[in-house]
Every structure is written in C-alpha cells, then in structure tokens.
C-alpha positions in Angstrom: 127.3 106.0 100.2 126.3 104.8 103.5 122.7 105.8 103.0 122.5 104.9 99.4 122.9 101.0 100.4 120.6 101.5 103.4 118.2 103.1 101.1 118.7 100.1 98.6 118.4 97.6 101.3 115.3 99.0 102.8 113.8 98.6 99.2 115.0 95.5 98.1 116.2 93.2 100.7 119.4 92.9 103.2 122.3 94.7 101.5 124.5 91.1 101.4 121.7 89.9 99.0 121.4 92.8 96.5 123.6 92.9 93.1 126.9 94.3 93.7 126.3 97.4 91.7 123.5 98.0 93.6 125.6 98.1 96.9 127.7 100.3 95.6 124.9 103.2 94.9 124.8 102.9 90.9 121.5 102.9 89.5 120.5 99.8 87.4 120.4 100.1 83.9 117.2 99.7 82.3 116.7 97.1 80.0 115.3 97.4 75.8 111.7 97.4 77.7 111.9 99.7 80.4 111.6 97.8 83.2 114.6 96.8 85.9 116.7 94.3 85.2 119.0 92.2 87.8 121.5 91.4 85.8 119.8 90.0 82.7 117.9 91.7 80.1 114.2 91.0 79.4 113.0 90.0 76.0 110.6 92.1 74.3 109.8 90.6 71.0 107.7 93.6 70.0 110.2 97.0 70.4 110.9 98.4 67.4 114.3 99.2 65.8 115.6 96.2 68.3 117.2 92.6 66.9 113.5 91.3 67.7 111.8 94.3 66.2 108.2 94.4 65.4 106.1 92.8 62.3 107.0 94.1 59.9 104.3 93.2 57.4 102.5 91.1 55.3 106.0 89.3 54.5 107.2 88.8 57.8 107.4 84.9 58.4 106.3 85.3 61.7 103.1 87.0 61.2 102.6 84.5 58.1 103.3 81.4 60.6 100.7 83.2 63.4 98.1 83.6 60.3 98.3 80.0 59.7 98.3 78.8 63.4 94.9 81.2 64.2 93.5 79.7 60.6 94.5 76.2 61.6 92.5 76.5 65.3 89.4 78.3 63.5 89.1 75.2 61.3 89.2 73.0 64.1 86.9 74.5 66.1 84.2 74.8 63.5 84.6 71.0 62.5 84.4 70.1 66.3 81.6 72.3 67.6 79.9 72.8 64.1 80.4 75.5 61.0 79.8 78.7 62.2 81.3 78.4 65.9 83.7 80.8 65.7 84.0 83.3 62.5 85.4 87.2 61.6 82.7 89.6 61.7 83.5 91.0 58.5 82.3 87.8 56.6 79.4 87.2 58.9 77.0 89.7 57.6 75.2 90.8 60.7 77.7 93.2 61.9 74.5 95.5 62.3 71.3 95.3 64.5 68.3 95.0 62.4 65.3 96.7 63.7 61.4 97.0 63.4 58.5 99.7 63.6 57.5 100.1 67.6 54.4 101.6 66.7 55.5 104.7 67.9 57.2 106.9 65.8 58.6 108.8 68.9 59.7 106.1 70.5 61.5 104.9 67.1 63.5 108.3 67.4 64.4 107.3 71.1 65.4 104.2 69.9 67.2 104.9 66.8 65.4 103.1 64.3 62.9 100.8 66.4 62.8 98.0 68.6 66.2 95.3 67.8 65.7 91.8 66.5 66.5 89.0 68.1 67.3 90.5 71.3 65.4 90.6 74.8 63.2 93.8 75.5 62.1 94.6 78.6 58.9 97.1 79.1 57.9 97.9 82.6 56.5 100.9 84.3 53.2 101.4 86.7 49.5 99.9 86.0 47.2 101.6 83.2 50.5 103.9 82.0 50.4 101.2 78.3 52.7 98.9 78.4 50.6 96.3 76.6 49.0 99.0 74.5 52.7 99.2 73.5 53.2 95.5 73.1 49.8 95.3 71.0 51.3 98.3 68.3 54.9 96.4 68.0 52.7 93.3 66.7 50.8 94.9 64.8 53.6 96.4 63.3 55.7 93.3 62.7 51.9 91.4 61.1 52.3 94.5 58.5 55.7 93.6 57.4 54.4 90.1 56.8 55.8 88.2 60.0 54.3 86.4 62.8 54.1 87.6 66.5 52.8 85.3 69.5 51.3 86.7 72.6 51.6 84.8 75.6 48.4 85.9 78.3 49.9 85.2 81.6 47.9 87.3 83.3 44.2 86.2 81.1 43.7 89.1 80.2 43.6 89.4 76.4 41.3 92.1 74.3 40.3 90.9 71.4 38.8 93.5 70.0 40.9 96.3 71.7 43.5 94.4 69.7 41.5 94.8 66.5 41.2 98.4 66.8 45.0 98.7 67.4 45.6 96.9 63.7 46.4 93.4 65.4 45.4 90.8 62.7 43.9 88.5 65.5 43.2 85.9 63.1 46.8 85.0 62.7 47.7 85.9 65.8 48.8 83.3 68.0 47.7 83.3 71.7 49.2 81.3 74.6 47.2 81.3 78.1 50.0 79.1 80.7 48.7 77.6 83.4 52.0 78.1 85.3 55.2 80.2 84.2 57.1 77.1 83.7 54.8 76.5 80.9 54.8 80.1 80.0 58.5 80.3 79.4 58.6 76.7 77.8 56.3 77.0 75.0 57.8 80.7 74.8 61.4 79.1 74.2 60.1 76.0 71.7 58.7 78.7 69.7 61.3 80.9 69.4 63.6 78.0 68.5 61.1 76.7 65.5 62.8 80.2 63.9 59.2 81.0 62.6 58.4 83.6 64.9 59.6 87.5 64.5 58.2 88.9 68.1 57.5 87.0 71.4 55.3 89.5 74.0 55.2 87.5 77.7 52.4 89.3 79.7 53.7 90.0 82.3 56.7 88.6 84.2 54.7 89.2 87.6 51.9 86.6 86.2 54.4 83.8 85.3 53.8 81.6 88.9 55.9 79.0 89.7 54.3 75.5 89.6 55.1 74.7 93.3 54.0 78.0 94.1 50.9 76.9 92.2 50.3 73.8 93.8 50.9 74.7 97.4 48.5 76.7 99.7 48.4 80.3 99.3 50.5 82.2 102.0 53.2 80.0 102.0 56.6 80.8 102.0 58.7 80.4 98.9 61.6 82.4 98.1 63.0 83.2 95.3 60.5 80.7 93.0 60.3 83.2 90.4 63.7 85.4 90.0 65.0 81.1 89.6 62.8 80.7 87.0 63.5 83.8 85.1 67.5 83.0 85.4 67.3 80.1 84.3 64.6 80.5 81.1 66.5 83.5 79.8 70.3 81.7 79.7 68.4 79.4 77.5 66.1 81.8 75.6 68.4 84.8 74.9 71.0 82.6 72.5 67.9 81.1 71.0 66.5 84.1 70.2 69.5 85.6 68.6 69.6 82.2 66.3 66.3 82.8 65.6 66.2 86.4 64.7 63.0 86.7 67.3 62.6 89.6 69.5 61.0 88.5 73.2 59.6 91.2 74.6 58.6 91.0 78.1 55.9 93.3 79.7 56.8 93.9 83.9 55.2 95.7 86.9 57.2 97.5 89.7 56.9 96.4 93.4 58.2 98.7 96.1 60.9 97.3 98.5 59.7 97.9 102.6 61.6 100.3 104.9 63.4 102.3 102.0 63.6 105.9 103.7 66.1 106.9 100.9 66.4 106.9 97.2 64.4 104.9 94.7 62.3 101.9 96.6 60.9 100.7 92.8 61.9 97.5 92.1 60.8 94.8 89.0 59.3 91.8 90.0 60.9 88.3 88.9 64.8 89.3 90.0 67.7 90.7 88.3 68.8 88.5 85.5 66.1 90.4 83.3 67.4 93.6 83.9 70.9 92.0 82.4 69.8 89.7 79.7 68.0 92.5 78.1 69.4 94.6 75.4 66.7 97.6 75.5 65.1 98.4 79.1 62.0 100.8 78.7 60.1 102.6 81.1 56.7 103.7 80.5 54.9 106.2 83.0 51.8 108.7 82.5 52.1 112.0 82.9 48.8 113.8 82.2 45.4 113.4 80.9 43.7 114.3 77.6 40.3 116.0 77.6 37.8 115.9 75.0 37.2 119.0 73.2 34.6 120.3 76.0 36.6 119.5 78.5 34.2 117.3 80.6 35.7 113.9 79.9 39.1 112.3 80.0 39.7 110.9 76.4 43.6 109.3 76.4 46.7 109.7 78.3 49.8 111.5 77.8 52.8 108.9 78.6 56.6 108.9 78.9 58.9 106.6 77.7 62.6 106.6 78.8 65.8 104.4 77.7 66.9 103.2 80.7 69.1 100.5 79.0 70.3 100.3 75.3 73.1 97.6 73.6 72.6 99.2 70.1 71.7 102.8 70.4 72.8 105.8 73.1 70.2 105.3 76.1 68.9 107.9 78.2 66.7 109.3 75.7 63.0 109.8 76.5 59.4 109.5 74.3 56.4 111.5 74.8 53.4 110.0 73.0 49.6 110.6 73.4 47.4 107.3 74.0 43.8 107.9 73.0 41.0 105.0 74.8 39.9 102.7 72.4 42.0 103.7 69.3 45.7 103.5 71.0 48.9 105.6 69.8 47.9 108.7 68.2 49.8 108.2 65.2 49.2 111.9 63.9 50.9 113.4 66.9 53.8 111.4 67.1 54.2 112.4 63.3 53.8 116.1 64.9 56.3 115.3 67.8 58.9 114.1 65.6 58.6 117.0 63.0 59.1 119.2 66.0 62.3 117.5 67.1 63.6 117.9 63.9 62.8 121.5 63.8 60.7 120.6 60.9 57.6 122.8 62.6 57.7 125.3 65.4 55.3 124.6 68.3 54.5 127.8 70.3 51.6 126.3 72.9 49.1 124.7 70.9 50.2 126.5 67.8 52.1 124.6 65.2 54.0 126.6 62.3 55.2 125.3 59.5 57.0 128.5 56.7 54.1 130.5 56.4 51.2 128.1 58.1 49.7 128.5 61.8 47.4 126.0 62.7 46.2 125.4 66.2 46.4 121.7 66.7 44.3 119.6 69.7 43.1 115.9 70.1 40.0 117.3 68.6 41.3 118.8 65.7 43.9 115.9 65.1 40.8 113.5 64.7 39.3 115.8 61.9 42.4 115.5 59.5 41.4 113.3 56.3 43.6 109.7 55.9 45.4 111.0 53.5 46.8 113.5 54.9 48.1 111.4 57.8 49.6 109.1 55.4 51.5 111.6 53.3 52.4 113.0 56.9 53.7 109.7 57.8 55.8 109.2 54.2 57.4 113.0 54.9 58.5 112.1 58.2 59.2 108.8 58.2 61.4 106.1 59.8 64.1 106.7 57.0 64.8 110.2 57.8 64.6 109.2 61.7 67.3 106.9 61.3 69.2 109.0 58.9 69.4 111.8 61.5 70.5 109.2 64.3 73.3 108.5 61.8 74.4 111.8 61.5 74.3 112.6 65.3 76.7 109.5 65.6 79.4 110.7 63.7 
C-alpha cells in the first residue's frame, strides 16, 4: 500500500495533497470521456447514448439554433466586408480549376488538362532550354480561344517575327518594355485588375531591377532589392489575379549559390516568395539535339519539362517535347508522344506501330506529313481524351 501512495505521490504531487481515494491505492474512475477525473466529471456534449448525447438530426433544436447563429454571422460579414466575402463552395460555382491549351500537348498530359487560370505560374530552367518559346505558344493559345494575353519585355528582348511564326497574333498583342521592375510589376498588377486580360507573361524575374538599384552606380551593394520587390508585388497580384481569372506567368533563370560542395547549388533569382505564391512550378531543361535529315546541322532541341510544384494536379510528372528553330513546338510529335503514353501506338526505336502500320518516323519525315493529317491527328488525340484519362487515374 506503502508503494502504491509513493507511486501516486511521485506522479501527482505530495501524498497529503492527492484525493483520498487516491491515497488509499484505488484507481480513479474515468469519467463519460475518458479522461481522469478528480472528483468531478467532465462534460462532453458530444458522447453518444449520454444525457447530452450527439445531434441527433435535422430536428434537433440545437443544430437548428447553430444553423441560424453560422447563417446570422455569414450575413453579417457579407454586408460589412461586401457580398461575396465569405460563401459555401457548393453555391459558388468555381469549385474546379479551369484550364487552357500550353501549347504543348505533352505538357497538357503532365499537367492534367493545361496551364490553371487565374493562378501564378512559374517557368524557370537554364538559358536557350525555351522557356519563352513556351510562354510565346501559351499566348498564342489563349489569342485562339479569343482572349487577350500581355507580354511584359523586361529583359528587351522581344521577336516579332519569331512570335509570328509561333501563331502569336502580334497585332493584338500587347507589349510592355519597364524601365525598372517597379514599373514592371505595377502596370502588370493594373492590368490584371482591369479583368480584361486572360494571360500575363513577365520576362524574366532576373530583368525586373529595382529602381534604386537602377539609379545608383553599378557595383554597389544592395541586398535583397529584388526578393522585396517580388514579396511584396505578388501578396498584391496573386488575389487579383484569382478575381480576375488571369493567369501571370513568370519566366526565371537559375543562379548557382557559392561554396555548395553538396547537393543541389541551383537556386531562382528574385527570392522565395515566388516559389510559394505559385500554384504550378515548371522546369524546363534540354536534353539533346535534333539533326537534320543528313546529319550535318543541328535543326531543334529535345527539352524536358518537370512538375516540380502543382495546387490542382499530382506533380512530379515530366514532358518531353521536341523544339524545332524557327517554327517552335513540334506539334506532330507531341500528338505522337501522347498516343504513345496512352499505348495508342507502339514505339520500337524510330518505328512507330499502329494495328497493322510500321512507319519509321524522324524530324524529317514529320515535316512531310500533309496539314490535314496533323489536324485529324490532333482531333484523335486531343485534350478531351487527355483529361478524360487524368480523370480516370484519379479515381
């Protein structure tokens, strides 16, 4: 008995001070929830089969009186902050992320349907591997569906006619050269908010220069100028965008970090709020070269896209996509790459099987295919049944 009450007392305090039918070794009895009571039991309001049982239904005045209470502070809210403020889901209509073409039709697979509107979209990956090739296509593609895109040349760089050949419409297209990335990100934010835009492209992130960095002498010391700038533009910018139903889509180059021995020493330029504000993260990198058909010349590059971030499809995923100089995304092999995934066609090597069809398929044989046929290519294989099969590997 002696070593019960020691036992007790070690645990709970000095022996004089514990419950009296804890000095004499009884256990205490454990209350309708479970837990330890000192001589009072706790009130659960939600055990069932108790005095307080739980809800019982639709009837019970209780959940009626919490109904009207959470219905009462909705109202409100919305007449306080505005209609709209706060609202269930089900009666919002957007319980689903709407998406549009890439550009890609591989990439769309990666992505499950295509890029997400009204969300932030980062694109970053080394120099020449077609990251604004890839920003060129996704305006193109949003022009054919009748909307408006912006481009905003940070770095002065901007093809006209490289654009052209991609399918930009660069008569409608409207251009924005900053003189500093204050300006950049301003303009970028007033037209996002005039809810007549569909797709934002910022070329690049590494171009947008601070004003003071701007107007003071080059080699001066200014930390953290531009990850400050990005911060504070995309708290504004991201809820504005999601208002607006615009996408912004911002192009980046990596930087390497000094005295990294081990592991990755990539980093993005213009901080880390980028890397959280945006709901899709890609990263494009080549991987080989494409020769002509004699072999002598490089013609396009073979790139990689992979899903290094996704808010509204499974991430991870990777793109491989052929980029031919001067014409862009080859449109006919994506349409092959995405018939393959679905085991649509067989690819042995070069050789592409389809039932009782072997055709040996290049760059230079890809170029001699009529329209039509890449167009009734495109209709068999299109988005719909790319989405459809992202569907069915959800559930």
């Amino acid at each position: 008995m002696a070593a019960v009450t020691a036992a007790a007392s070690s645990r709970f305090g000095p022996a004089h001070l514990l419950p009296r039918s804890r000095r004499k070794g009884r256990a205490p009895a454990p209350t309708a929830c479970g837990a330890v009571g000192r001589g009072r039991r706790l009130r659960c309001e939600f055990v069932a089969g108790g005095g307080n049982g739980a809800l019982s239904g639709e009837d019970d005045p209780r959940l009626i009186d919490r109904q009207k209470a959470l219905d009462a502070a909705m109202n409100d809210i919305n007449s306080s902050f505005g209609k709209g403020s706060v609202t269930r889901l089900g009666s919002a209509g957007g319980a689903f992320v709407e998406t549009f073409p890439s550009g890609c039709l591989t990439l769309d697979f990666a992505l499950g349907g295509g890029l997400p509107k009204g969300r932030v979209v980062e694109v970053y990956g080394p120099e020449s591997s077609g990251k604004t090739t890839l920003a060129l296509h996704a305006i193109a593609e949003v022009q054919k569906l009748g909307g408006n895109a912006m481009l905003v040349d940070a770095e002065h760089a901007f093809d006209p006619a490289y654009s052209k050949a991609l399918g930009v419409d660069i008569e409608n297209l409207i251009v924005c050269q900053p003189d500093n990335g204050e300006m950049a990100l301003e303009i970028a934010d007033r037209m996002c908010r005039s809810g007549a835009i569909d797709l934002i492209c910022i070329d690049s992130v590494s171009a947008l220069t601070p004003r003071a960095e701007i107007e003071g002498e080059i080699g001066m010391q200014q930390m953290g100028l531009q990850a400050r700038l990005m911060s504070q533009a995309l708290r504004k910018m991201s809820g504005n965008a999601s208002k607006a139903s615009c996408t912004l889509m911002f192009l980046n180059q990596i930087r390497y970090k000094i005295g990294v021995f081990y592991g990755n020493p990539e980093v993005t330029s213009g901080g880390i709020a980028l890397k959280f504000f945006a709901s899709v993260r890609l990263e494009i990198r080549p991987i080989g070269k494409i020769k002509s058909a004699k072999g002598d010349e490089d013609v396009g590059v073979k790139v990689r896209v992979r899903v290094q971030k996704s808010k509204v499809s499974r991430p991870y995923k990777q793109a491989e996509f052929e980029i031919i100089f001067g014409e862009g995304v080859s449109k006919l092999g994506c349409v092959l790459d995405c018939a393959e995934l679905m085991e649509v066609v067989a690819k042995k090597g070069s050789w592409y099987s389809y039932k009782e069809m072997r055709i040996r398929c290049n760059h230079a044989v890809r170029a001699m295919i009529p329209e039509g046929a890449r167009h009734m290519s495109l209709l068999a294989f299109g988005r719909s049944s790319l989405t459809e099969e992202e569907q069915v590997d959800d559930e």
